[in-house]
LOROFI-459376 format. One record per atom (N, C-alpha, C, O): atom name; z, y, x; residue in one letter. Coordinates in steps of 0.05 Angstrom, whole numbers. Atoms other than C-alpha are relative to their C-alpha. Example, Ala and Ser with C-alpha at 12.3 -4.5 7.8 and 13.67 -1.06 7.14 Angstrom:
LOROFI-459376
   name       pz       py       px   resn
      N        0      -24       18      A
     CA      156      -90      246      A
      C        0       24       18      A
      O       13       24       39      A
      N       -1      -24      -16      S
     CA      143      -21      273      S
      C       14       22      -15      S
      O       18       44       -5      S
end
This chain:
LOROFI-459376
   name       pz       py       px   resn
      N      -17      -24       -2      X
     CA     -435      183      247      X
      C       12        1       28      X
      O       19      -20       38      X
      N       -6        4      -17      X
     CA     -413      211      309      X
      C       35       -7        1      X
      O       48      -13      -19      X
      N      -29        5       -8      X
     CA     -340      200      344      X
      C        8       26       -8      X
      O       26       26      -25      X
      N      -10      -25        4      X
     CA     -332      274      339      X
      C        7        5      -33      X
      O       28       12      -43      X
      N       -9       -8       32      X
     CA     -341      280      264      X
      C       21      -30       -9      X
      O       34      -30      -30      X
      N      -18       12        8      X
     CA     -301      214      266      X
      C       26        5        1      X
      O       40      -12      -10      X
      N      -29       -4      -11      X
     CA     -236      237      286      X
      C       24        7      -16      X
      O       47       -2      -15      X
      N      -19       -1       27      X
     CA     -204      265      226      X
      C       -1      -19      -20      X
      O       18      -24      -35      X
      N       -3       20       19      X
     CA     -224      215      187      X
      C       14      -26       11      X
      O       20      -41       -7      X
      N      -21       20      -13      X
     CA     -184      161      234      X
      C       29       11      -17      X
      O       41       -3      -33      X
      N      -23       -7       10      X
     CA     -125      204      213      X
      C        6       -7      -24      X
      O       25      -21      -29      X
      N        0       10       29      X
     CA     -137      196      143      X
      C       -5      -28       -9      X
      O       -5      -33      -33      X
      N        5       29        2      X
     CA     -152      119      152      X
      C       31      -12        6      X
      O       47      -23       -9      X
      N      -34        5       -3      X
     CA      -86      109      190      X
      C       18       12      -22      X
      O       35       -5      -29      X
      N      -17      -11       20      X
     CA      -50      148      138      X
      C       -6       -9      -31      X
      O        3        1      -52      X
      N       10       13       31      X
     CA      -81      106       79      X
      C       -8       21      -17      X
      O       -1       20      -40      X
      N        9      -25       20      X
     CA     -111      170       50      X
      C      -27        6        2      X
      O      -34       29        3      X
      N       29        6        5      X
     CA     -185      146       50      X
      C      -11      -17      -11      X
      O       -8      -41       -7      X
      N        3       16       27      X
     CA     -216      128       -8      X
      C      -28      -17        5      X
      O      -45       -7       20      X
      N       19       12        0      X
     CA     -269       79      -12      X
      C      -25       10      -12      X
      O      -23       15      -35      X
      N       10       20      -17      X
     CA     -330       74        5      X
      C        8       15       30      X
      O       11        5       52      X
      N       -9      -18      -33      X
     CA     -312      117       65      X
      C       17      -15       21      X
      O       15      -16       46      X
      N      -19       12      -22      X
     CA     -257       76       91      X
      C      -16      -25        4      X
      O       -9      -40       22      X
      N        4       24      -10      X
     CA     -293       21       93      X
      C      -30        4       23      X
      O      -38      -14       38      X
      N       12       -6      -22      X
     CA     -349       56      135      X
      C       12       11       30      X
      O       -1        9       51      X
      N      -21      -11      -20      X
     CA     -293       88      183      X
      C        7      -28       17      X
      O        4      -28       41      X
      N       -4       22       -6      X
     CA     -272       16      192      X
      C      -12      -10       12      X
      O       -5      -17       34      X
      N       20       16      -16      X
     CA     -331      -15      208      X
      C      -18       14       24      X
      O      -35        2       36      X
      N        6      -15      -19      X
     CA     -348       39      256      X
      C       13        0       32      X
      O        5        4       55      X
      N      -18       -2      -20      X
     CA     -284       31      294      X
      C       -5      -28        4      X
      O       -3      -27       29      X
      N       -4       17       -7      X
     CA     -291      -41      301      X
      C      -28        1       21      X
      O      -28      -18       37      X
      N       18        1      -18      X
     CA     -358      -26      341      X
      C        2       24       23      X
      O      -15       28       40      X
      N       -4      -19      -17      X
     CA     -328       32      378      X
      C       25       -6       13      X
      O       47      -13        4      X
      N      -35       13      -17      X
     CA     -277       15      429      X
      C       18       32        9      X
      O       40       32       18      X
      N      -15      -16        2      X
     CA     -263       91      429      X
      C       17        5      -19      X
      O       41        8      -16      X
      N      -15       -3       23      X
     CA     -246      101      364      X
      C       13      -24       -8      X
      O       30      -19      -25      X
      N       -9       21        6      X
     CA     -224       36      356      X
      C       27        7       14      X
      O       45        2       -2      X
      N      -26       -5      -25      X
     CA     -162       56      415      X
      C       13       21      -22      X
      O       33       17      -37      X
      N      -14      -21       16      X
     CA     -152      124      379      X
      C        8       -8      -31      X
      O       23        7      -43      X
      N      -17        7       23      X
     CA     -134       93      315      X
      C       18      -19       -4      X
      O       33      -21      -24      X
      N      -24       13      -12      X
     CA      -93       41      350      X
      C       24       15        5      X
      O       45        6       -5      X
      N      -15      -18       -4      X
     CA      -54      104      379      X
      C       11       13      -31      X
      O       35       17      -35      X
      N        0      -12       32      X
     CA      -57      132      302      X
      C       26      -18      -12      X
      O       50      -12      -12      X
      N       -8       19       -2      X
     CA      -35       75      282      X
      C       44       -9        5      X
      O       64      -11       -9      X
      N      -30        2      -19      X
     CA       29       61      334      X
      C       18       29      -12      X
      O       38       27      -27      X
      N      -14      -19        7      X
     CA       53      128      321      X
      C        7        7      -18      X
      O       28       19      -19      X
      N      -18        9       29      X
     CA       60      121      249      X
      C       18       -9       -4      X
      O       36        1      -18      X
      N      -15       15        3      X
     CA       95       66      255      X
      C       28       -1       11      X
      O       48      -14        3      X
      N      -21       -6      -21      X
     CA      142       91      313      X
      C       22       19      -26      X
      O       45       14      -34      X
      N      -18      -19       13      X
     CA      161      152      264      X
      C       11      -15      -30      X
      O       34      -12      -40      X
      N      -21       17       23      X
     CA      172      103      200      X
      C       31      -11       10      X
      O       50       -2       -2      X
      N      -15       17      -17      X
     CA      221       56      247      X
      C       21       19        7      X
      O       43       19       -3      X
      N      -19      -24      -20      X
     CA      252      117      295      X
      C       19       15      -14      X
      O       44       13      -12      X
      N       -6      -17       -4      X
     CA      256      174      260      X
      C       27      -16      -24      X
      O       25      -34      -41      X
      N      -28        3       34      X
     CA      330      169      212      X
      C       -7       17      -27      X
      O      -18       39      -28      X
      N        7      -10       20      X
     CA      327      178      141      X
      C       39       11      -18      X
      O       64        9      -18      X
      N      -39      -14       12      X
     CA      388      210      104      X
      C       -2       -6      -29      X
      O      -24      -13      -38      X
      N       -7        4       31      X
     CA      411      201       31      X
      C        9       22       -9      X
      O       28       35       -2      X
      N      -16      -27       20      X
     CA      421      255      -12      X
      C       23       -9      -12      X
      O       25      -30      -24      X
      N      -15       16       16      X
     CA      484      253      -35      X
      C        0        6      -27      X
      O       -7       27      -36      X
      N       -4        1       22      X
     CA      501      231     -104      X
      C        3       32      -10      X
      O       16       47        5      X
      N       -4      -17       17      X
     CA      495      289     -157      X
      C      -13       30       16      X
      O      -18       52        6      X
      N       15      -18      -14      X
     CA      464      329     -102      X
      C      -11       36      -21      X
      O       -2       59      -21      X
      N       15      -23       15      X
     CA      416      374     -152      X
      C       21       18      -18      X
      O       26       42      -19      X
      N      -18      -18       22      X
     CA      467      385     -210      X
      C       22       16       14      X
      O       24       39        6      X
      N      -12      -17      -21      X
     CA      514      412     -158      X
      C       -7       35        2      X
      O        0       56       -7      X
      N       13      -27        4      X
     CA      471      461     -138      X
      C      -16       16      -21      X
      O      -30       36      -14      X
      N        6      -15       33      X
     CA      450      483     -218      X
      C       15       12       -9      X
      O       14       33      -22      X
      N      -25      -18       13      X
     CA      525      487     -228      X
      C        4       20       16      X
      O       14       38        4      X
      N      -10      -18      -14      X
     CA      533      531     -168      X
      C      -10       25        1      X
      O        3       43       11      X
      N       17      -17       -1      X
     CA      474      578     -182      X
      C       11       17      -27      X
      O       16        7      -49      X
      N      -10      -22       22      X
     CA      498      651     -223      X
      C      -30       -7      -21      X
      O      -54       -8      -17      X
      N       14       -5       15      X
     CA      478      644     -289      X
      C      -17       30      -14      X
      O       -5       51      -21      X
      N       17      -18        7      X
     CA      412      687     -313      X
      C       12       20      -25      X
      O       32       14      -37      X
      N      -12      -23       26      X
     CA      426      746     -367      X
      C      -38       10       -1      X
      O      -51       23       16      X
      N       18       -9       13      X
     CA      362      754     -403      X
      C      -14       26      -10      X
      O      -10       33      -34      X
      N        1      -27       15      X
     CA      328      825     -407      X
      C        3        6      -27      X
      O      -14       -8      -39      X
      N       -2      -19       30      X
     CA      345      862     -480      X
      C      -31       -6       -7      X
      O      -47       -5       11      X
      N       29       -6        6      X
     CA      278      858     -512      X
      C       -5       27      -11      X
      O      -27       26      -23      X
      N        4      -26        0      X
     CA      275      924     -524      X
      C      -15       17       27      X
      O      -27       39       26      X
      N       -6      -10      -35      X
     CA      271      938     -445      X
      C      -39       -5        0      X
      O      -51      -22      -13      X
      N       35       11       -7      X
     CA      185      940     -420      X
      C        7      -25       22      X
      O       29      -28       33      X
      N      -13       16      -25      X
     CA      176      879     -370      X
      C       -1       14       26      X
      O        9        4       46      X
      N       -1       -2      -35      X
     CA      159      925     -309      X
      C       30       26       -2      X
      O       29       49        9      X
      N      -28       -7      -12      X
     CA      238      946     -315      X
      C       16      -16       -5      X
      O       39      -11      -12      X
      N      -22       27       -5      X
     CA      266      879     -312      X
      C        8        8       23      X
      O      -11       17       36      X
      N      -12        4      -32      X
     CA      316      884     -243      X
      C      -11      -11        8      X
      O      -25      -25       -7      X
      N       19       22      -29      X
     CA      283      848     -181      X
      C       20      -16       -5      X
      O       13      -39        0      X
      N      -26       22      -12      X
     CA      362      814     -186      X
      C      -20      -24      -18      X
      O      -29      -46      -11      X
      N       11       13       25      X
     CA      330      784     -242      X
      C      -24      -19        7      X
      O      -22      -43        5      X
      N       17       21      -19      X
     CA      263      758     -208      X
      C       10      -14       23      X
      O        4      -38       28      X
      N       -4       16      -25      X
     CA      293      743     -145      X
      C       15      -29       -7      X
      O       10      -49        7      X
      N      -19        8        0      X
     CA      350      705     -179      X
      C      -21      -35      -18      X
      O      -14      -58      -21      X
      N       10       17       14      X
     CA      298      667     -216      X
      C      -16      -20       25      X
      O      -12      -45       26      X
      N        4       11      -18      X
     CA      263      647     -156      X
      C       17      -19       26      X
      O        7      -36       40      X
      N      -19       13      -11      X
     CA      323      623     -119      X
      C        5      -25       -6      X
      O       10      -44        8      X
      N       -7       25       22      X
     CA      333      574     -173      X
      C      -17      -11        7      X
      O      -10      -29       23      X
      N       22       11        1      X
     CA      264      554     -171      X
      C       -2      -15       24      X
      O       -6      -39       24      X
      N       -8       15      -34      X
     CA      272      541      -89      X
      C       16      -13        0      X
      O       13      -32       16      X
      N      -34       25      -12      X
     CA      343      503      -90      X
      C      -11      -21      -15      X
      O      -10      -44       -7      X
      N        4       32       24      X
     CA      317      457     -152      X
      C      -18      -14       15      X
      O      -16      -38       20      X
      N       24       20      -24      X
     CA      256      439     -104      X
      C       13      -15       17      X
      O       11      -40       18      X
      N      -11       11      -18      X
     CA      298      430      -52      X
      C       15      -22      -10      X
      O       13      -45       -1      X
      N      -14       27        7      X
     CA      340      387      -87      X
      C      -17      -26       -5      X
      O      -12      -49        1      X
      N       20       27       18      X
     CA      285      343     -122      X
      C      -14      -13       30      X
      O      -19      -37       32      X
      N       12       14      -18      X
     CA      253      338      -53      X
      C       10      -21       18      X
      O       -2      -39       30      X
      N      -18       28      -23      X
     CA      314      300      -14      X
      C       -3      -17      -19      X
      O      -15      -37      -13      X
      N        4       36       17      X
     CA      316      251      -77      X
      C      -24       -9        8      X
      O      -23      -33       15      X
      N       32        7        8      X
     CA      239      245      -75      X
      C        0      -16       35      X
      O       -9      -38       38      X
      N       -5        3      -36      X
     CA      250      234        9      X
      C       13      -27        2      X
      O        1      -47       12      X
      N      -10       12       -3      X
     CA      302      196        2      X
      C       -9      -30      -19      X
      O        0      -52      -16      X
      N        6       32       13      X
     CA      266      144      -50      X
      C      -22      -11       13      X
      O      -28      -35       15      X
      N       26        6      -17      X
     CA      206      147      -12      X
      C        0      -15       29      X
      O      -15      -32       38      X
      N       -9       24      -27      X
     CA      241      121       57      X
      C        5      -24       -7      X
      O        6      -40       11      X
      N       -8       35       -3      X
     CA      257       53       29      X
      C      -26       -8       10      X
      O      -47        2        2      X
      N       22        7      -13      X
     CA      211       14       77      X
      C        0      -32       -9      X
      O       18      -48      -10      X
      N      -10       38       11      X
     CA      196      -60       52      X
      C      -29       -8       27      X
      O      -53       -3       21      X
      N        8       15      -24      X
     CA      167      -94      125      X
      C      -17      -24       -9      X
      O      -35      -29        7      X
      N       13       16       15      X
     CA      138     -151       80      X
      C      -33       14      -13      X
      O      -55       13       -3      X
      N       21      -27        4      X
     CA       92      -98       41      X
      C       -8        6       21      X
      O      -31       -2       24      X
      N       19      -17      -19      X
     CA       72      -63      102      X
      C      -11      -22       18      X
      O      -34      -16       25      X
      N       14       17      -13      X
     CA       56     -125      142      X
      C      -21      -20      -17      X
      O      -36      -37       -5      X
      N       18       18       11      X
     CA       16     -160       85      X
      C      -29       28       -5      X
      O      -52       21      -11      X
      N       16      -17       13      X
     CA      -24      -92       71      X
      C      -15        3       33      X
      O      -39        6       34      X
      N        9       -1      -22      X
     CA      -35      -89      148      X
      C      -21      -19       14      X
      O      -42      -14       26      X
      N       24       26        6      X
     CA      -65     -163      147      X
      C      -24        5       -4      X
      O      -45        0        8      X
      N       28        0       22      X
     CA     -111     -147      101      X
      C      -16       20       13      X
      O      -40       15       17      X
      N       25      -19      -12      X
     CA     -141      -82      134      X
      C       -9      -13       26      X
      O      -32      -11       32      X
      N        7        7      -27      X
     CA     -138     -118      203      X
      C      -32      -20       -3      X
      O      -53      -21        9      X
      N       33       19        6      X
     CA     -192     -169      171      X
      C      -14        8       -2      X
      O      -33       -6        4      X
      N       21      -16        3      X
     CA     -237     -114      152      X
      C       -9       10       20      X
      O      -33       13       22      X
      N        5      -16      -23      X
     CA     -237      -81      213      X
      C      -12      -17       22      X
      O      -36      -18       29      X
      N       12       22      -20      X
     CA     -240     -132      264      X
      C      -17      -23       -3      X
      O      -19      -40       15      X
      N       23       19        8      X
     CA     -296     -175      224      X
      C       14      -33        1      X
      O        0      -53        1      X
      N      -10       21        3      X
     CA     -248     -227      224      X
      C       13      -14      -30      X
      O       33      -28      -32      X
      N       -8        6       23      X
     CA     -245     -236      147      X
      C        2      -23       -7      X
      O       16      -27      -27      X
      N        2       28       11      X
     CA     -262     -320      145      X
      C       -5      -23       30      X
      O      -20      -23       49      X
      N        3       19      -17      X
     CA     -256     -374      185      X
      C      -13      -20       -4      X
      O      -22      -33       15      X
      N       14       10       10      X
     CA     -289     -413      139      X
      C      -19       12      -26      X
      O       -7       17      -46      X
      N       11      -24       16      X
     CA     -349     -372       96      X
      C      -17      -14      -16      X
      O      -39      -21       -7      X
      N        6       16       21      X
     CA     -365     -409       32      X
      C       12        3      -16      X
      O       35       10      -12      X
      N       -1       -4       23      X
     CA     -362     -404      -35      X
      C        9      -27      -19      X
      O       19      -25      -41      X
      N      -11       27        0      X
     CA     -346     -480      -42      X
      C       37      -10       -6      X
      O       54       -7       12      X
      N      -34       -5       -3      X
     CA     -270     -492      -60      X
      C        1      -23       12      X
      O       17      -23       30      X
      N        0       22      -14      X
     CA     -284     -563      -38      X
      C       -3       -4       24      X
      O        0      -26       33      X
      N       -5       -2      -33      X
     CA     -291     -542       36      X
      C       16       14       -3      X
      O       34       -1      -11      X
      N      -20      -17       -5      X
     CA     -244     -486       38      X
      C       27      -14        2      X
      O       42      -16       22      X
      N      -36       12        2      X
     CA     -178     -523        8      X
      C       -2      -16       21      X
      O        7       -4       41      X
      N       -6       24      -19      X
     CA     -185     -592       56      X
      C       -3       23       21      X
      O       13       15       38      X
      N       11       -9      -27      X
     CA     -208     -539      113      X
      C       30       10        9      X
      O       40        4       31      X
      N      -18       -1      -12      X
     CA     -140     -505      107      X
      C       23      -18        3      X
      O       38      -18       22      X
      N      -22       20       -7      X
     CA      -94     -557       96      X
      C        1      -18       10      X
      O       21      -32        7      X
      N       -3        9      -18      X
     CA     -116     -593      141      X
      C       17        9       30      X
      O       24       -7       47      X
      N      -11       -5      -19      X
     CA      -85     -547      190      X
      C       23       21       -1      X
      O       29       36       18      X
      N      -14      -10       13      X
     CA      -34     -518      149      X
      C       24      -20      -11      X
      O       18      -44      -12      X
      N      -28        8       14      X
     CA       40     -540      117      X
      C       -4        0      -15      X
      O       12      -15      -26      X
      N        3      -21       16      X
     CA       12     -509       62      X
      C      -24       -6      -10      X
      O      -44       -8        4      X
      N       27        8       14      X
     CA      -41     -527        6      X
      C       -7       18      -26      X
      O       -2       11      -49      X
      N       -6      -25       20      X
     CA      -51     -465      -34      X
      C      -23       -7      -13      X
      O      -38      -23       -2      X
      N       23        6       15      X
     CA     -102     -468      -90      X
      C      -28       26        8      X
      O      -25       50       13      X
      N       36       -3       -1      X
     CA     -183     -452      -84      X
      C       -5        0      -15      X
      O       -8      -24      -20      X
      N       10        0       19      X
     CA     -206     -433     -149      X
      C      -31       15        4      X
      O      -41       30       20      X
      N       29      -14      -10      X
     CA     -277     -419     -163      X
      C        3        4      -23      X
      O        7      -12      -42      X
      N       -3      -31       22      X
     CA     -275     -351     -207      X
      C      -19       11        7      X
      O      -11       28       23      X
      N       30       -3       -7      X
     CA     -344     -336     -195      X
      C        3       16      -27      X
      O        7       40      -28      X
      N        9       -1       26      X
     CA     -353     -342     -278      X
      C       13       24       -7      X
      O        1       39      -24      X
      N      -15      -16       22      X
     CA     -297     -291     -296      X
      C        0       25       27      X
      O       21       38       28      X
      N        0      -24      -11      X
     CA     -319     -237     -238      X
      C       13       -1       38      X
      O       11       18       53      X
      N      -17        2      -16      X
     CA     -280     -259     -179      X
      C      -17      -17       21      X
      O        2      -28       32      X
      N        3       16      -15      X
     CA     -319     -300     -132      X
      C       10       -6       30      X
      O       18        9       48      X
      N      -16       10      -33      X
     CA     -295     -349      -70      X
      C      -22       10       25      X
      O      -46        8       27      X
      N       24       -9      -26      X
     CA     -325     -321       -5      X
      C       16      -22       15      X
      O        1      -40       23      X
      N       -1       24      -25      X
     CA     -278     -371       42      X
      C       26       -2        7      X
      O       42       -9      -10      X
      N      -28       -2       -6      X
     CA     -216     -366       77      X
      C       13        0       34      X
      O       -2        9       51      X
      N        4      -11      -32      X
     CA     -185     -364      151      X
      C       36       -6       -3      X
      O       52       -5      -23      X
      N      -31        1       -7      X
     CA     -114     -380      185      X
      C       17       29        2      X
      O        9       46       17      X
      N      -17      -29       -6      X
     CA      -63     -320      180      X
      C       30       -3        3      X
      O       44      -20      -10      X
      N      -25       -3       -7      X
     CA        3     -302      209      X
      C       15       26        0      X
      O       23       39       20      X
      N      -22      -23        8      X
     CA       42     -247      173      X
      C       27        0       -5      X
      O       37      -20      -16      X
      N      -20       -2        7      X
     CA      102     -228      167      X
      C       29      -24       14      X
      O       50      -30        3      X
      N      -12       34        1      X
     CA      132     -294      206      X
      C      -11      -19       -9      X
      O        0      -41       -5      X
      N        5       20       17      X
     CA       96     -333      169      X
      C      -25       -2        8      X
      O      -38       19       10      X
      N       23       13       -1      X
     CA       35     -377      186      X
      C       -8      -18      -33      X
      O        4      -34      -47      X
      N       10        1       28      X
     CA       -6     -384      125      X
      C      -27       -4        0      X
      O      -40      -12       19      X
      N       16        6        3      X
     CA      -59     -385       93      X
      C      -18       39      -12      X
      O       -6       56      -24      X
      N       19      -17       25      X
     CA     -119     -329       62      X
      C      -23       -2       -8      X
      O      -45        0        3      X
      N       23        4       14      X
     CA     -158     -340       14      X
      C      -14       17       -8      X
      O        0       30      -24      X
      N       17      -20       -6      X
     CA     -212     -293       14      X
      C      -22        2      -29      X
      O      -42      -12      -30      X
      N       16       -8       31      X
     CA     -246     -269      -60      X
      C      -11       35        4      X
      O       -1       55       14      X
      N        4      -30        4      X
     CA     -289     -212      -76      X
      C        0       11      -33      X
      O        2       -2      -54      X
      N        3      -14       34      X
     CA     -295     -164     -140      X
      C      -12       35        0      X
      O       -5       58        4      X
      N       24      -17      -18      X
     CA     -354     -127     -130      X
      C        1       15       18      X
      O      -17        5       32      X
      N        2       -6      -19      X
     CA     -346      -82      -76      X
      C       23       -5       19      X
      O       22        2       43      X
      N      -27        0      -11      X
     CA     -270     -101      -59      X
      C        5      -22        8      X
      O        7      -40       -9      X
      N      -16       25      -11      X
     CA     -246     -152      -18      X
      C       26       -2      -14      X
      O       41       16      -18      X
      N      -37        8        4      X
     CA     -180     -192      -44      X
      C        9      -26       17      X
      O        8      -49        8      X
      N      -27       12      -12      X
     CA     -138     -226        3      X
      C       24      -18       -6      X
      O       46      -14        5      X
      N      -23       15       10      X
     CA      -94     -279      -29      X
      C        5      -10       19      X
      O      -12      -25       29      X
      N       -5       17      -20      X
     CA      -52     -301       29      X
      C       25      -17      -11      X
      O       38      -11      -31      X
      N      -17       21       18      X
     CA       -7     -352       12      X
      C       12      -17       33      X
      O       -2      -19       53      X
      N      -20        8      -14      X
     CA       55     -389       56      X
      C       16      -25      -16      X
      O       14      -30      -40      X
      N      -14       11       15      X
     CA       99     -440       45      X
      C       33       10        5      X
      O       44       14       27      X
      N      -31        0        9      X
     CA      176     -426        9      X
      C        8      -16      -10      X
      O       -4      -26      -29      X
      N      -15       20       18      X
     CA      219     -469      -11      X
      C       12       13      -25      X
      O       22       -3      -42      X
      N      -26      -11       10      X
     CA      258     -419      -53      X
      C      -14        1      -37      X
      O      -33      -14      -42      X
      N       -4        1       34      X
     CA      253     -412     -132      X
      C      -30       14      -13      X
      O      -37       37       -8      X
      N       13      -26       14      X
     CA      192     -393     -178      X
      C       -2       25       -6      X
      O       13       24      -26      X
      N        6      -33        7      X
     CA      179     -315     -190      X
      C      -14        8      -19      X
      O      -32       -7      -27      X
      N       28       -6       20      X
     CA      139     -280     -240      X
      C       -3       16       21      X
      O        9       20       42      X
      N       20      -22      -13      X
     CA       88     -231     -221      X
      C       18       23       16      X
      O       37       33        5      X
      N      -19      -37       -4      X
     CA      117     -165     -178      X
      C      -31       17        3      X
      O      -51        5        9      X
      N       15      -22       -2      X
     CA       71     -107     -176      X
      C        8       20       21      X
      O       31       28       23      X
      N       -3      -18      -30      X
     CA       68      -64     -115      X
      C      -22       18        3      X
      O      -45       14       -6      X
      N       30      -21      -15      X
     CA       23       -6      -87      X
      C       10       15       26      X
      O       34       22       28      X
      N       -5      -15      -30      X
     CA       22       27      -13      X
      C      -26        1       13      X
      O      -44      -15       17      X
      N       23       -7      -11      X
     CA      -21       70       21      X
      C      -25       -3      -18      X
      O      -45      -13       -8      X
      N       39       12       17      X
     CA      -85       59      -29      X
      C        8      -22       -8      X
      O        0      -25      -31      X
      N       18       27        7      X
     CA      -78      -14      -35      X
      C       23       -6      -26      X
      O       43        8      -30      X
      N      -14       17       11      X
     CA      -49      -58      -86      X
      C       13      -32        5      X
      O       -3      -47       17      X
      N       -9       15       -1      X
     CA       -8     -115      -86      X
      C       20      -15      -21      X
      O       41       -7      -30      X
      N      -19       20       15      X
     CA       14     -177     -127      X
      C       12      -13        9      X
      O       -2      -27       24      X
      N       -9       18       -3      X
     CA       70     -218     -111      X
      C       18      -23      -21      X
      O       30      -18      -43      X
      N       -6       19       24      X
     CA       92     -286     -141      X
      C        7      -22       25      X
      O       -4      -24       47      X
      N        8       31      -19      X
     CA      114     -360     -111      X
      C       12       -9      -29      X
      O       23        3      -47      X
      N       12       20       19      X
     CA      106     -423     -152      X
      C       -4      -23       19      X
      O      -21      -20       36      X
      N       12       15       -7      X
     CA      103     -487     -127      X
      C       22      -10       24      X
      O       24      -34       26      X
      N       -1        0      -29      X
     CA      142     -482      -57      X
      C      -18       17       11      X
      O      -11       18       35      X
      N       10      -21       -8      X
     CA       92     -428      -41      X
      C       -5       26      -13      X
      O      -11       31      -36      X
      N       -2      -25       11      X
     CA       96     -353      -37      X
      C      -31       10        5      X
      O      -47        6       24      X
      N       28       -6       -2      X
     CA       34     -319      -60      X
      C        0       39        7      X
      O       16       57        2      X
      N       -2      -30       -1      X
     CA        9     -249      -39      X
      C      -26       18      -10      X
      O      -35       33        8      X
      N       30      -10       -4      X
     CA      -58     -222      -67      X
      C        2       34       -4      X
      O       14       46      -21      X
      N       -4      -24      -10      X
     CA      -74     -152      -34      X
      C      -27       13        3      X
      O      -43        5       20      X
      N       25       -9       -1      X
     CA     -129     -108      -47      X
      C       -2       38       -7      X
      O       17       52      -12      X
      N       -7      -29        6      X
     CA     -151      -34      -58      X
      C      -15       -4      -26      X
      O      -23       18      -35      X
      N        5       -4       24      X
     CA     -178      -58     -124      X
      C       15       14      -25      X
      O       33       28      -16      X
      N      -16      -19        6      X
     CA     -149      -23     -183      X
      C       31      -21       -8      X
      O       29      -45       -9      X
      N      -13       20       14      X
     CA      -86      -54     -210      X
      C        4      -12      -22      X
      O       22      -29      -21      X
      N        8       18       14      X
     CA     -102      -79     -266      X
      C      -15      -26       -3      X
      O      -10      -45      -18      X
      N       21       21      -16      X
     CA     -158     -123     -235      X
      C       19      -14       18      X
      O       11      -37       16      X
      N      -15        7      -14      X
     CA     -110     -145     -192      X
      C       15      -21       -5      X
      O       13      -44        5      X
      N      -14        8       16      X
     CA      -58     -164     -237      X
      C      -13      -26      -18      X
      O       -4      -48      -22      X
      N       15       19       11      X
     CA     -107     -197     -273      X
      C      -16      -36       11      X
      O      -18      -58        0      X
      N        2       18      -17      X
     CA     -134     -238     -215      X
      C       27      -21        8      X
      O       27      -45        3      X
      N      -33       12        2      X
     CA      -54     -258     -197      X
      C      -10      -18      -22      X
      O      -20      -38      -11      X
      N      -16       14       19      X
     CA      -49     -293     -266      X
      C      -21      -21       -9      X
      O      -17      -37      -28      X
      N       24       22        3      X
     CA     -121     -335     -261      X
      C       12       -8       21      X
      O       24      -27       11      X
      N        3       10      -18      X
     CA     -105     -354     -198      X
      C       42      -12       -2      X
      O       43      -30       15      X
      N      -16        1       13      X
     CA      -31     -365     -220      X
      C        4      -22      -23      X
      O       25      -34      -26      X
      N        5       15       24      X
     CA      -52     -405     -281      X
      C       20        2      -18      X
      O       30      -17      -31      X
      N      -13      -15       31      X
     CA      -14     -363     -331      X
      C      -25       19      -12      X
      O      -22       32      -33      X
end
């Protein structure tokens, strides 16, 4: 595909609004194009500038009902009356409504939609950076008996290597990663066409159950157990997901 017909579809790659298999040919396009590879760097940056930069406002409390109570109540044509001599007050008045209630629903919807969780966007970022830049394994085996010693040998951190081959999930390998602050670990599984990403860190802090997450396309499970926090991140669906978490989890 050329650069030319690539260009909107960068947009829609940076903006997580390309669906597979596409994104994953966009991807592997840009990692052999150092043009498009820049322009979706720029893509990219400037997303992230306007998440960060731009200010987000709060609707205030009671916002909508406010403006429901403030809006003149309707008076119902007579049924007697034909409908093409209903008053315009009458359509217009209906349409006004219809615009302020949007408006209202849209600062809530705005305002729930700015919460930014920096954790989420840097583990979901991880994960595409490995696709892109062909840097998905540092070690590329299917073996749990090389993978685990490979990373903790050079790791704090001894996350488990399961071989889920049998139940759909197989080990492809694994590779050093540094998200979020955190030098870790990812353990690298597929499920048929989807890469999953379990990266894993060490916490000291308290067991978790499962959390469920989604952004941009992908999915995400989080959980720690052990002294380590787990993260598995994929655009599989979530249920598959979820499901993976709680084998690899051993619930």
């Amino acid at each position: 595909m050329s650069c030319e017909r690539m260009r909107p579809l960068l947009v829609r790659l940076a903006d997580g609004a390309l669906p597979q298999p596409r994104r994953y040919f966009v991807a592997r396009h840009a990692a052999h194009c150092s043009q498009c590879a820049a322009r979706l760097d720029e893509l990219c940056a400037i997303r992230t500038m306007l998440r960060t930069k731009l200010p987000t406002h709060r609707a205030p409390p009671g916002l909508a009902s406010r403006i429901v109570a403030a809006l003149p109540r309707e008076t119902p044509p007579a049924p007697s009356r034909p409908w093409f001599r209903i008053p315009a007050f009458g359509i217009a008045s209906s349409g006004m409504f219809g615009a302020l209630a949007g408006i209202a629903l849209t600062l809530v919807l705005l305002h729930d939609g700015g919460r930014d969780d920096p954790t989420l966007r840097n583990l979901i970022g991880g994960h595409v950076r490995s696709l892109m830049a062909e840097h998905l394994m540092d070690v590329a085996t299917s073996d749990r008996h090389t993978v685990k010693p490979w990373l903790s040998a050079r790791l704090d951190v001894s996350p488990p290597v399961r071989d889920l081959a049998d139940v759909g999930f197989p080990l492809l390998g694994g590779r050093l990663e540094y998200v979020d602050g955190h030098k870790g670990a990812a353990v690298v599984y597929r499920r048929a066409q989807h890469i999953i990403n379990l990266f894993a860190w060490a916490d000291a802090g308290p067991n978790t159950g499962f959390r469920e997450q989604a952004q941009q396309g992908f999915n995400v499970v989080s959980w720690r157990a052990g002294g380590i926090a787990y993260h598995a991140v994929s655009d599989v669906n979530s249920d598959e997901l979820a499901a993976f978490a709680r084998l690899v989890g051993g619930t």
